[in-house]
N, C-alpha and C positions, 0 to 999 in steps of 0.2 A: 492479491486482493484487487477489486477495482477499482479506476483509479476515477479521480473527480474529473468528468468532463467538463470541456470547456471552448464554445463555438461564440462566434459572431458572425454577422452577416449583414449586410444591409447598411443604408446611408445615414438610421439614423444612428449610426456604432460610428461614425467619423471623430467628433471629442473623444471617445475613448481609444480608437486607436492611437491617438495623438500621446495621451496621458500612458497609453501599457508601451510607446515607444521611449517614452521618458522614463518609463520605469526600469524598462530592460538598459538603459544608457547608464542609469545609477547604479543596477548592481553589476555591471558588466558582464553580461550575456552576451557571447560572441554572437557575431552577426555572421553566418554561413560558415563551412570550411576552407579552410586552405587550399588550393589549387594542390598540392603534394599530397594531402591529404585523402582528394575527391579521385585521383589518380590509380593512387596502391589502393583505394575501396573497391574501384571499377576494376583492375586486375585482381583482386579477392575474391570477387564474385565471380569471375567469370574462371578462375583456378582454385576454391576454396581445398584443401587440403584434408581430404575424403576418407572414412574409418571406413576399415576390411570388413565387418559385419551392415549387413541389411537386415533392416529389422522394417521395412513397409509393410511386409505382410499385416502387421496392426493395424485396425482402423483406428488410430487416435482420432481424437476429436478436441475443439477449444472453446472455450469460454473464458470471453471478453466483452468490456462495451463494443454495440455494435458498428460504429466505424475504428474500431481501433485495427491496426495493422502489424505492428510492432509488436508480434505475438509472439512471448516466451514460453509456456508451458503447453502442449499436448495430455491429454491422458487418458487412460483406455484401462476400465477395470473389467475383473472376469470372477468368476465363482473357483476356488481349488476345488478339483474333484475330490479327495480326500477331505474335503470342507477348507472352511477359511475362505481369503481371497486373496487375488492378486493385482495389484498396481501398478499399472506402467506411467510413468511419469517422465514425459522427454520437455528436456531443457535444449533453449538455442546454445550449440556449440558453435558461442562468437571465437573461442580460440580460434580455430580452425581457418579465419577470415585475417586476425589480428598476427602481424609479424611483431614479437616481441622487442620494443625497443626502436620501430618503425614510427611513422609519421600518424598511423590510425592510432596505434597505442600512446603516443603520448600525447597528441588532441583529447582523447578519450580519459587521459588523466587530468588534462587541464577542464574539464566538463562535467567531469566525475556522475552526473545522474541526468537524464533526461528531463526538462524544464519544461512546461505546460501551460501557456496562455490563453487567451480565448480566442486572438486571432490566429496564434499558428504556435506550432511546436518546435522546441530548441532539442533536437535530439543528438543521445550519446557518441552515436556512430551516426556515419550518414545514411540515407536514406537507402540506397542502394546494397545497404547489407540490414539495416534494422527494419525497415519496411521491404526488404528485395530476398535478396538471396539467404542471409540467417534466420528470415522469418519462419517462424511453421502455420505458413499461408495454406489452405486448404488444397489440396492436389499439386502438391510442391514439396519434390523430395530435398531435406534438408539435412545436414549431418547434425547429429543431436548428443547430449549424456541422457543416457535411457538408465535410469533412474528403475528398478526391480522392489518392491520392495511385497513380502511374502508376510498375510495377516490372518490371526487364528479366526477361531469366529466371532471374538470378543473384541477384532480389532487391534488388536496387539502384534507387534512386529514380532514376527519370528526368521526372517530372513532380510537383509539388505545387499544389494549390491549396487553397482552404477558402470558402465561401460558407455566408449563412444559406440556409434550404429546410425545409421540411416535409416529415418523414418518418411511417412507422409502424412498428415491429417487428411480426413475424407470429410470432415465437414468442420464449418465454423460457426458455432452457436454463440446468442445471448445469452442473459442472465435470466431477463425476464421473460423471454423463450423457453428456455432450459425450464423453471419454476412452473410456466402453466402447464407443457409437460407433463411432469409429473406431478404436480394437483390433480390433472384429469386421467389419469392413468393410462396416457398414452404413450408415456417414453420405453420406450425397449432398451434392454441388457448392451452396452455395460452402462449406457446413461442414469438408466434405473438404479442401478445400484450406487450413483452418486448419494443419493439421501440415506442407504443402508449404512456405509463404510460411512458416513459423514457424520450419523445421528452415533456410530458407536465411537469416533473418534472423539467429538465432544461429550460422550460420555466418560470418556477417559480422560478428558481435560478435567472435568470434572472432579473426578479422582483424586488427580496429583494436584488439585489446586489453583489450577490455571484460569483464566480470566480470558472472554473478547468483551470490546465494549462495543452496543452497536447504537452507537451516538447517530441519528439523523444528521446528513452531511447538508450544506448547500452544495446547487449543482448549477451550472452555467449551462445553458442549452439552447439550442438556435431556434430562432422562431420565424414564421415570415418576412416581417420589416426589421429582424434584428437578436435581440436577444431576450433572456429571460431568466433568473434564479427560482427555485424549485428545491423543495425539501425531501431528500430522499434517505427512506429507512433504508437498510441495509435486507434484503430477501433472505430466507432462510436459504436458499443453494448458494449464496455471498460464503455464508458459514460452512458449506459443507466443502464446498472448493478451496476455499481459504484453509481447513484441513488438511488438505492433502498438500498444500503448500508447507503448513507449518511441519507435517510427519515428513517430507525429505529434509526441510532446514533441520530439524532433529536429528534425524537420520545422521546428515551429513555433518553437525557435529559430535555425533559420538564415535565416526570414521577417524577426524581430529583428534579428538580426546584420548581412543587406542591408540594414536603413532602417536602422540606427543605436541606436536608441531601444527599450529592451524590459527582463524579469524573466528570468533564467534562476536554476536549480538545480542550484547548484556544490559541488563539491567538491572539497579540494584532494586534491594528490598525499599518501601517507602519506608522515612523513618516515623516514630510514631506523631510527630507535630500531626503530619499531612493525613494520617488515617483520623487524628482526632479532628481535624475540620472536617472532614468529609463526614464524622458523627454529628457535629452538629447542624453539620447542612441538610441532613439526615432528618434530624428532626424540625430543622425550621419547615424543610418541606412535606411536615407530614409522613414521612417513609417511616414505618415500624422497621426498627433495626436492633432486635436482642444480643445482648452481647455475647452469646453463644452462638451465635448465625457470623461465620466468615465470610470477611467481605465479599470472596468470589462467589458465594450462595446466595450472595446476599441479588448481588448486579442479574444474577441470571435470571431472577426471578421479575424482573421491572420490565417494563411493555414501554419501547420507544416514542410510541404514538401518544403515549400520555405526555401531560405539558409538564408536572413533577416529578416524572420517573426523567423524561429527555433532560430536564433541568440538574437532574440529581446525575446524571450521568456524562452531562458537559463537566462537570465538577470530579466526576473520575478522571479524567485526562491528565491529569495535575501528577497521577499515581506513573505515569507511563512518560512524565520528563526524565534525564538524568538517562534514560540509552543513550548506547555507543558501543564501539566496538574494542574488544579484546586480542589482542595477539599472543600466543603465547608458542616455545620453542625448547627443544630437545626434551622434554618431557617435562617440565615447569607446570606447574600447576599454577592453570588460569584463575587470576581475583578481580571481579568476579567470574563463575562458570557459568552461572544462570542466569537466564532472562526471566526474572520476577513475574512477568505477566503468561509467558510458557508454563512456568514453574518447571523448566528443563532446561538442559543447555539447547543452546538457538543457534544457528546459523543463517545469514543469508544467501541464498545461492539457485533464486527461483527466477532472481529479474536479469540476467547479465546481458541483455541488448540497453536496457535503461537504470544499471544501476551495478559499477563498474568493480564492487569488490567481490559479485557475484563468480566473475568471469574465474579469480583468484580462488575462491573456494572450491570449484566446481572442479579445479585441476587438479588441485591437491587429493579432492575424494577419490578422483581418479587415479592417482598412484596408491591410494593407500587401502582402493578397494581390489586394486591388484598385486597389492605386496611390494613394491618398487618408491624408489625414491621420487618424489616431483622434480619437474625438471628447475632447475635455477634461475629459471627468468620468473617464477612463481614465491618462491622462494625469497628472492631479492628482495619483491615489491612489498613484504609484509609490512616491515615496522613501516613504514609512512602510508599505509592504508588507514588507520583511524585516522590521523589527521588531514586527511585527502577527507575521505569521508563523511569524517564532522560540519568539515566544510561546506560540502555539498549539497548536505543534506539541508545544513542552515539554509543555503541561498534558496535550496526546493520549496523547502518551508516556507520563508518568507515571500516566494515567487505566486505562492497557492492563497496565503493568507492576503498580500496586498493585489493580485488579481480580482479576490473578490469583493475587497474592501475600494477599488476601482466601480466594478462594475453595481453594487449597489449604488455607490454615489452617482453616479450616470444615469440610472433609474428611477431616483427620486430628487435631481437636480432642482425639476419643475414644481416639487410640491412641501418646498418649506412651510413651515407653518400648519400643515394641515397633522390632524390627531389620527391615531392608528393603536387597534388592537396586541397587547404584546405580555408577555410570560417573562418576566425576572426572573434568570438563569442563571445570572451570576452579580454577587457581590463582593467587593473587594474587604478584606477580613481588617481591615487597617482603615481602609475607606468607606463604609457603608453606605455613603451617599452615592457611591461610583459603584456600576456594576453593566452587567450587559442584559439587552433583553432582546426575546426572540418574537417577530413580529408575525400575527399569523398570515397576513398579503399584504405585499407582497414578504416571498420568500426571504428575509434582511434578518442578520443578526448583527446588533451593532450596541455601541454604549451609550450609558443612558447616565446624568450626571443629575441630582436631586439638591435643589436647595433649601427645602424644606425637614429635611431627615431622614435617615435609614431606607434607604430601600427595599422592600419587602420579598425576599426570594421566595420563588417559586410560584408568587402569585399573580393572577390578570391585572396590568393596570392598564390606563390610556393614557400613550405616552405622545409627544407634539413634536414635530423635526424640527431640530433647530439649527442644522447645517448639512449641507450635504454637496460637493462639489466635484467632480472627478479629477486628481489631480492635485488639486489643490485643498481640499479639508474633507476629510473622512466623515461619513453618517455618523452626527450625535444626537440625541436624544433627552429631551426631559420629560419629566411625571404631567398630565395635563394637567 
């Protein structure tokens, strides 16, 4: 998926760097790596540990934000001549760099997921293997799991496999490249066929019941004297990429699920409290919601760009707490199997430069797509992978949410007091006075605290800042 950018530049980002240094000090963010560490990277890369197959002849291709570097995923699809299609999807094979039980590997455990500031990024591996040699940098042979995966015409998997191989990408695409593209019907095969395979894989989400939500993000983004927040929907090729991510994490855990032994990424079902608030936030915002329309029929059909459908669907996120990961062993049936918002078993195993239980899955598919045991340094690190994980995940989380709860306060430092356009998005079901609202300029999503009564979800009010400081007091808000 894409990730939230996040840039600064400029003298007048000075108080905030000050405030995203203090922040990284509280939640202890290593500052650089270890000299032992930066050592066996640089013999890694310059020895990475090479599969017998060559698999370049593919033109893969990538899509990512345009400066990202840290590219995990290639993929290159083609027509089956007997009909159907085919998937090539190569993942960075970081094993191949990583000595089991070495100085990268257990940095890499105490770091657990690459961390994303606006000044600079905390990444999993260092640079020299996550941005260098594990990348699949455009015209840069890199050893990869090539990832096979064989689809009828309907989309549907009828072959999987996964091997190592060495690949190259021959080009490095955007999002919003890739998109105009193919609007203007200029993309050529196998590009083209991103929105084919894409429009029938969420048609098959569809199906089984599956759910994306595409919640409008803020975005951090550089501007001449500095920086800037921006609201960005999610592009229809967000979704059809995002696809073919989600069909290998599938994939890869029904590889698991056959041996027995594996990690997946669970989540349970919502119980019914949290579906019945979201009916009646349903209706506070006006959403016709019959109770014969399931929820996921329900979300697909709502337009981001509206202020009550974006509002109605900040309020589905609630449905998608309570992931984590699963381990389960010698043929144990996993509780849970499924990831509720998949409506399949999940795996994750697309990000292993920036998100380290990847690395662990991706090994195991590999012995289990060749009949053979995984090797035991895979094996080992299972049961303390969710709790590495959770961890991680937590500090990623809060590293995203308080960077931007930063750099809003930094942008509106200057203009307490003054009134602003904004959509009540969210209010608290215990609190009705408290809730959050989404302002339409600048780009700020922030709380909004009422002493007069309820706050009215989903609807325009003018609301007055009454604090804002970087550092020091997060943007609040009241009703004018």
């Amino acid at each position: 998926m894409p990730r939230r950018q996040m840039h600064m530049t400029g003298a007048a980002a000075a108080p905030l760097r000050d405030a995203l240094r203090d922040l990284r000090r509280e939640l202890d963010v290593p500052e650089g790596f270890p000299a032992a560490v930066l050592e066996e990277a640089e013999r890694a890369a310059r020895e990475p540990r090479l599969p017998a197959e060559d698999a370049t002849h593919v033109p893969f291709l990538t899509i990512d934000p345009p400066d990202s570097v840290d590219l995990d995923q290639a993929l290159h699809l083609e027509r089956r001549p007997g009909g159907g299609y085919r998937v090539h999807y190569a993942i960075a094979d970081v094993a191949a760099f990583v000595v089991p039980g070495g100085a990268v590997d257990a940095e890499a455990h105490r770091r657990v997921t690459t961390l994303y500031f606006p000044d600079e990024k905390v990444p999993l591996h260092p640079a020299v293997l996550s941005e260098g040699a594990a990348s699949l940098l455009p015209d840069h042979t890199a050893p990869a799991l090539l990832w096979r995966h064989d689809l009828d015409g309907d989309g549907r998997v009828e072959v999987t496999e996964v091997r190592r191989a060495l690949v190259r990408s021959r080009a490095k695409l955007d999002y919003t490249g890739v998109q105009h593209a193919l609007d203007a019907g200029t993309a050529e095969e196998p590009l083209a066929l991103l929105r084919e395979v894409g429009q029938l894989r969420e048609a098959l989400e569809v199906e089984r019941g599956g759910v994306s939500l595409n919640v409008p993000e803020q975005e951090i983004s550089r501007r001449d004297d500095g920086f800037e927040l921006a609201y960005r929907a999610p592009l229809p090729v967000d979704g059809w990429n995002a696809q073919l991510s989600l069909l290998t994490g599938m994939a890869a855990a029904g590889l698991m699920l056959d041996a027995g032994t594996g990690i997946l990424r669970t989540l349970p079902m919502a119980p019914d409290g949290a579906v019945g608030r979201l009916r009646r936030a349903a209706q506070a915002l006006g959403i016709d919601w019959p109770h014969h329309v399931p929820y996921a029929e329900l979300v697909r059909s709502l337009d981001p760009r509206l202020p009550r459908h974006a509002a109605f669907l900040q309020e589905c996120t609630a449905l998608l707490r309570g992931a984590g990961y699963t381990v389960f062993r010698n043929g144990a049936a996993p509780d849970p199997a499924v990831h509720a918002a998949v409506a399949a078993p999940y795996t994750h195993c697309t990000a292993p430069l920036r998100r380290l239980a990847d690395r662990y899955a991706g090994e195991l598919c590999l012995a289990f797509s060749a009949g053979r045991e995984p090797p035991e340094w895979a094996l080992a690190a299972l049961d303390a992978l969710p709790r590495e994980m959770a961890e991680g995940t937590r500090r990623a989380n809060t590293v995203e949410r308080e960077c931007v709860d930063l750099v809003e306060a930094a942008l509106l430092k200057d203009r307490v007091g003054e009134v602003f356009d904004a959509t009540v998005i969210d209010v608290k079901e215990r609190e009705p006075r408290v809730g959050t609202v989404h302002l339409e300029e600048p780009a700020v999503v922030g709380r909004v605290e009422s002493a007069d009564g309820a706050l009215p979800l989903g609807e325009r009010i003018r609301v007055r800042l009454a604090q804002a400081d970087p550092g020091r007091a997060k943007v609040l808000f009241a009703p004018a």
